[in-house]
C-alpha positions as CSV (number, residue, x, y, z in Angstrom):
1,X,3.0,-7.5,1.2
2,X,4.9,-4.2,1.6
3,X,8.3,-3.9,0.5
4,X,11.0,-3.1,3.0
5,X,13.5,-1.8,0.6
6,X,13.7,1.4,-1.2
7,X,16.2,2.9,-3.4
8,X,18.8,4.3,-1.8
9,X,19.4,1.9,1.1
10,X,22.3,0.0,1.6
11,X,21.2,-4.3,1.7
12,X,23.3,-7.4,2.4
13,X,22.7,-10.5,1.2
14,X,22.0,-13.2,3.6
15,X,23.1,-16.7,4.0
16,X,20.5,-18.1,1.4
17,X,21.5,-15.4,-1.0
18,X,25.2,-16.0,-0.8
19,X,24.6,-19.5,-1.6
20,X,22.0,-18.7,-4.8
21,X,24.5,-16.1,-6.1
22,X,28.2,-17.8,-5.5
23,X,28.3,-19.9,-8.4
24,X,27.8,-17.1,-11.0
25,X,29.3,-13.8,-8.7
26,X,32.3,-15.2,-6.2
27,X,33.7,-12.2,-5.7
28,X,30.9,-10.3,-5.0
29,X,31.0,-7.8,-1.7
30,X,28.5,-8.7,0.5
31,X,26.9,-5.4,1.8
32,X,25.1,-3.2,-1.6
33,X,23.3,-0.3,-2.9
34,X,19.9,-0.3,-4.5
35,X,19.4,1.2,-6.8
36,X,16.1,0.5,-8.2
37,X,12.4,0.9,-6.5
38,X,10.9,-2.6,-5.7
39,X,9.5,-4.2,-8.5
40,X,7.5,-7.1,-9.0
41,X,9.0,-10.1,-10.0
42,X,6.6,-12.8,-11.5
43,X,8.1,-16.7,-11.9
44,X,7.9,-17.9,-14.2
45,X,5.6,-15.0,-16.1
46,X,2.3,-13.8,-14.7
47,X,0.3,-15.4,-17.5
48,X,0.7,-18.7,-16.4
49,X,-2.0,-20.5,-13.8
50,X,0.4,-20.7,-11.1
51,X,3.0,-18.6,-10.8
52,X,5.4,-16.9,-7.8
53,X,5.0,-13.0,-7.3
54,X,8.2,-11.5,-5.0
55,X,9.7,-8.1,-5.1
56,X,12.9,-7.3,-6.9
57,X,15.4,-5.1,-6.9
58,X,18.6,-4.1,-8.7
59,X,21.8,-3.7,-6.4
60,X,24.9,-2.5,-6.9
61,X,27.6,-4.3,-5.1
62,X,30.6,-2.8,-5.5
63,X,31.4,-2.2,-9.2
64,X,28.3,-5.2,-10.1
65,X,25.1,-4.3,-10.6
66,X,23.0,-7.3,-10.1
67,X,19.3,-7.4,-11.6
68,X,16.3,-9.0,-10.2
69,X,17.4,-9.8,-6.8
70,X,14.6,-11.3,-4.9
71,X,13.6,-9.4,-1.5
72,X,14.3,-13.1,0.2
73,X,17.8,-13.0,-0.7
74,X,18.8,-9.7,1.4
75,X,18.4,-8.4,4.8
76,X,19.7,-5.2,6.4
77,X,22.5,-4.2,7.3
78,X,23.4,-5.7,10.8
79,X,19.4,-7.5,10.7
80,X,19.6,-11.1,12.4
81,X,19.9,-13.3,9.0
82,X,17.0,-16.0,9.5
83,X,18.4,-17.8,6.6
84,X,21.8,-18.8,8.5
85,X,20.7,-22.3,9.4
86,X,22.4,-25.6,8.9
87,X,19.3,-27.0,6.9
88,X,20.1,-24.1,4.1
89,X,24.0,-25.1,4.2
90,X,22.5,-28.9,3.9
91,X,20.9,-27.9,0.8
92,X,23.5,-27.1,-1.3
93,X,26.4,-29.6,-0.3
Protein backbone atom coordinates (compact mmCIF):
# COMPACT_ATOMS: atom_id res chain seq x y z
CA UNK A 1 0.00 0.00 0.00
CA UNK A 2 1.22 3.57 -0.77
CA UNK A 3 1.69 5.97 1.86
CA UNK A 4 -0.24 9.17 1.82
CA UNK A 5 1.98 11.13 4.03
CA UNK A 6 5.27 12.65 3.43
CA UNK A 7 7.45 14.80 5.34
CA UNK A 8 6.55 18.03 5.39
CA UNK A 9 2.79 17.89 5.59
CA UNK A 10 0.73 19.01 8.25
CA UNK A 11 -1.68 15.57 9.80
CA UNK A 12 -4.38 15.53 12.46
CA UNK A 13 -5.14 12.79 14.38
CA UNK A 14 -8.54 11.33 14.08
CA UNK A 15 -11.10 10.21 16.47
CA UNK A 16 -9.38 6.67 16.93
CA UNK A 17 -6.08 8.32 17.43
CA UNK A 18 -7.19 10.77 19.99
CA UNK A 19 -8.52 7.94 21.99
CA UNK A 20 -5.12 5.60 21.56
CA UNK A 21 -2.93 8.61 22.51
CA UNK A 22 -5.03 10.59 25.47
CA UNK A 23 -4.00 8.53 28.27
CA UNK A 24 -0.23 9.11 27.81
CA UNK A 25 -0.32 12.89 25.75
CA UNK A 26 -3.67 14.95 27.06
CA UNK A 27 -2.55 18.01 26.15
CA UNK A 28 -1.51 17.19 22.95
CA UNK A 29 -2.68 19.77 19.86
CA UNK A 30 -4.54 17.99 17.53
CA UNK A 31 -3.34 19.18 13.98
CA UNK A 32 0.94 18.24 13.51
CA UNK A 33 3.96 18.27 11.40
CA UNK A 34 5.82 15.30 10.05
CA UNK A 35 8.60 15.15 10.16
CA UNK A 36 9.91 11.88 9.18
CA UNK A 37 9.39 9.90 5.67
CA UNK A 38 6.96 6.87 6.20
CA UNK A 39 8.50 4.10 7.62
CA UNK A 40 7.51 0.63 8.17
CA UNK A 41 6.24 -0.31 11.31
CA UNK A 42 6.31 -4.19 11.98
CA UNK A 43 4.11 -5.57 15.30
CA UNK A 44 5.24 -7.01 17.02
CA UNK A 45 8.87 -7.57 14.98
CA UNK A 46 9.00 -8.88 11.43
CA UNK A 47 10.64 -12.17 12.53
CA UNK A 48 7.77 -13.51 14.03
CA UNK A 49 5.05 -15.92 11.79
CA UNK A 50 2.38 -13.46 12.02
CA UNK A 51 2.97 -10.12 12.45
CA UNK A 52 1.16 -6.51 11.41
CA UNK A 53 3.08 -4.27 8.81
CA UNK A 54 1.66 -0.38 8.83
CA UNK A 55 3.47 2.82 8.01
CA UNK A 56 4.79 5.13 10.61
CA UNK A 57 5.63 8.38 11.09
CA UNK A 58 7.17 10.77 13.60
CA UNK A 59 5.02 14.10 14.17
CA UNK A 60 5.59 16.94 15.81
CA UNK A 61 2.61 18.35 17.57
CA UNK A 62 3.28 21.42 18.97
CA UNK A 63 6.51 21.32 21.10
CA UNK A 64 6.00 16.95 21.22
CA UNK A 65 7.47 15.00 18.96
CA UNK A 66 5.60 11.74 18.88
CA UNK A 67 7.41 8.55 17.39
CA UNK A 68 5.85 5.68 15.54
CA UNK A 69 2.52 7.02 14.91
CA UNK A 70 0.59 4.57 12.87
CA UNK A 71 -0.81 6.00 9.34
CA UNK A 72 -4.43 4.71 10.87
CA UNK A 73 -4.29 7.17 13.54
CA UNK A 74 -4.13 10.44 11.30
CA UNK A 75 -6.02 11.89 8.51
CA UNK A 76 -5.68 15.26 6.75
CA UNK A 77 -6.23 18.28 7.59
CA UNK A 78 -10.03 19.00 7.07
CA UNK A 79 -10.36 14.90 5.57
CA UNK A 80 -13.88 13.38 6.67
CA UNK A 81 -12.49 11.30 9.94
CA UNK A 82 -14.01 7.63 9.23
CA UNK A 83 -12.98 6.72 12.66
CA UNK A 84 -15.60 9.21 14.33
CA UNK A 85 -18.20 6.53 15.02
CA UNK A 86 -19.98 5.67 18.21
CA UNK A 87 -18.74 1.98 17.98
CA UNK A 88 -15.00 3.50 18.52
CA UNK A 89 -16.32 5.87 21.47
CA UNK A 90 -17.98 2.33 22.77
CA UNK A 91 -14.72 0.82 22.78
CA UNK A 92 -13.00 2.65 25.18
CA UNK A 93 -15.77 3.62 27.86
Amino acid sequence: MTPRFKKGDLAELNKFGRIMLYPSHKDLVKVGLVMTDPYDIFYPDEFSENYLEYWGYDIMFGDQLITMIPEEFIIKPGEKDETDTDEVEDLFK
